[in-house]
C-alpha positions in Angstrom: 0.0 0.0 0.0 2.3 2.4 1.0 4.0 2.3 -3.0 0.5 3.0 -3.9 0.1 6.3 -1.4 3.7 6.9 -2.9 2.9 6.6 -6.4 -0.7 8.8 -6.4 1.3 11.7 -4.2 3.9 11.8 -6.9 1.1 12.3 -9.9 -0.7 14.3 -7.1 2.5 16.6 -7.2 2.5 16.3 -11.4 -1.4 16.8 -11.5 -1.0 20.3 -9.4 2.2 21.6 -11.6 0.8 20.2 -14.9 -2.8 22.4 -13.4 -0.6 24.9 -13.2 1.2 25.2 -16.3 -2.1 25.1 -18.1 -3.6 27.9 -16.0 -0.3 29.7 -16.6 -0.4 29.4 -20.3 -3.6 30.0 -20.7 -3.0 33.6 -19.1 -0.4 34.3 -21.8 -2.6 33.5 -24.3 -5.3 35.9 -22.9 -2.5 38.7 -23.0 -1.6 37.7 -26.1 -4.9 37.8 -28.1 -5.1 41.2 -25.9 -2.5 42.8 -27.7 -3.4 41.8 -30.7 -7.0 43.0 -30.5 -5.0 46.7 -29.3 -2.7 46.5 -31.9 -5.8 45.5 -34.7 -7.9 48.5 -33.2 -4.8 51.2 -33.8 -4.1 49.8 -37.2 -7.8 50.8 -37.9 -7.5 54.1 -36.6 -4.6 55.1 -38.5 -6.2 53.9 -41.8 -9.1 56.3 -41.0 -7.0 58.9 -40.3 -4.8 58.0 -43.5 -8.4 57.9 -45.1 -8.5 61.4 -44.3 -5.6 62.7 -44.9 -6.2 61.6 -48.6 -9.5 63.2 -48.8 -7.8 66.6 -47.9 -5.1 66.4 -50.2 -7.7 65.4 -52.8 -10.1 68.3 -52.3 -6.5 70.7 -52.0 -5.4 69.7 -55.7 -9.2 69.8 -57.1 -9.4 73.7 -55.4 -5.9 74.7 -56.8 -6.9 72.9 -60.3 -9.8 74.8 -60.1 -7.8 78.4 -59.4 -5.3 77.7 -61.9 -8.0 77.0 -64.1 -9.5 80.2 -63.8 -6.8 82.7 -63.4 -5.4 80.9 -66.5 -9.0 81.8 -68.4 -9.0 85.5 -66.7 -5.2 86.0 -67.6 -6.2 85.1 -71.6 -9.1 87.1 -71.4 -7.3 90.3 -70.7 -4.6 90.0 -72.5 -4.6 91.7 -76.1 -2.4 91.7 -79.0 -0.4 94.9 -79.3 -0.3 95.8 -83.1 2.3 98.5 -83.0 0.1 100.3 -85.6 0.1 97.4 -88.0 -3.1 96.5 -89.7 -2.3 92.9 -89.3 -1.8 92.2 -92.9 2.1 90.4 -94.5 2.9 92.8 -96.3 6.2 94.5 -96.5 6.6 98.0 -94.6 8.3 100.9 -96.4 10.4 102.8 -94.4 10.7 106.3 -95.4 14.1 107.6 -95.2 14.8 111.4 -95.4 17.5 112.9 -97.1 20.7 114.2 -95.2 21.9 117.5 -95.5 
């Protein structure tokens, strides 16, 4: 009897560290799928402020197409062809050149 008493206290003693262990792990695990569930939840915040981010730089380059656009149409709109007192036409000038004296 007594190797019997012997032999359950010794996988008593294995039972409780094995009980242990188990309990042990099983906190990592929870700390674990913790930090991952943190790290998951800032990865989706930053893509929704990256999200943002290109939504501003998208409206920024549409509102300085647009001005660009404009000035360009106002800058050709007031600008005029100076003549220099030529009717436009190819033809040769004559210049008149007076005698010396």
């Amino acid at each position: 009897m007594s190797d019997l008493t012997t032999k359950d206290s010794e996988q008593d003693k294995q039972l409780s560290v094995l009980e242990y262990q188990t309990s042990n792990l099983e906190r990592r695990i929870e700390m674990v799928h913790q930090r991952i569930g943190d790290t998951n939840e800032e990865l989706e915040k930053l893509r929704l402020r990256i999200r943002k981010n290109e939504i501003w730089i998208a409206g920024a380059g549409a509102v300085i197409a647009a001005v660009t656009f404009v000035i360009g149409i106002a800058a050709s709109l007031e600008s005029k062809e100076i003549d220099y007192g030529r009717d436009g036409s190819p033809q040769q000038e004559v210049l008149l050149q007076l005698p010396r004296s």
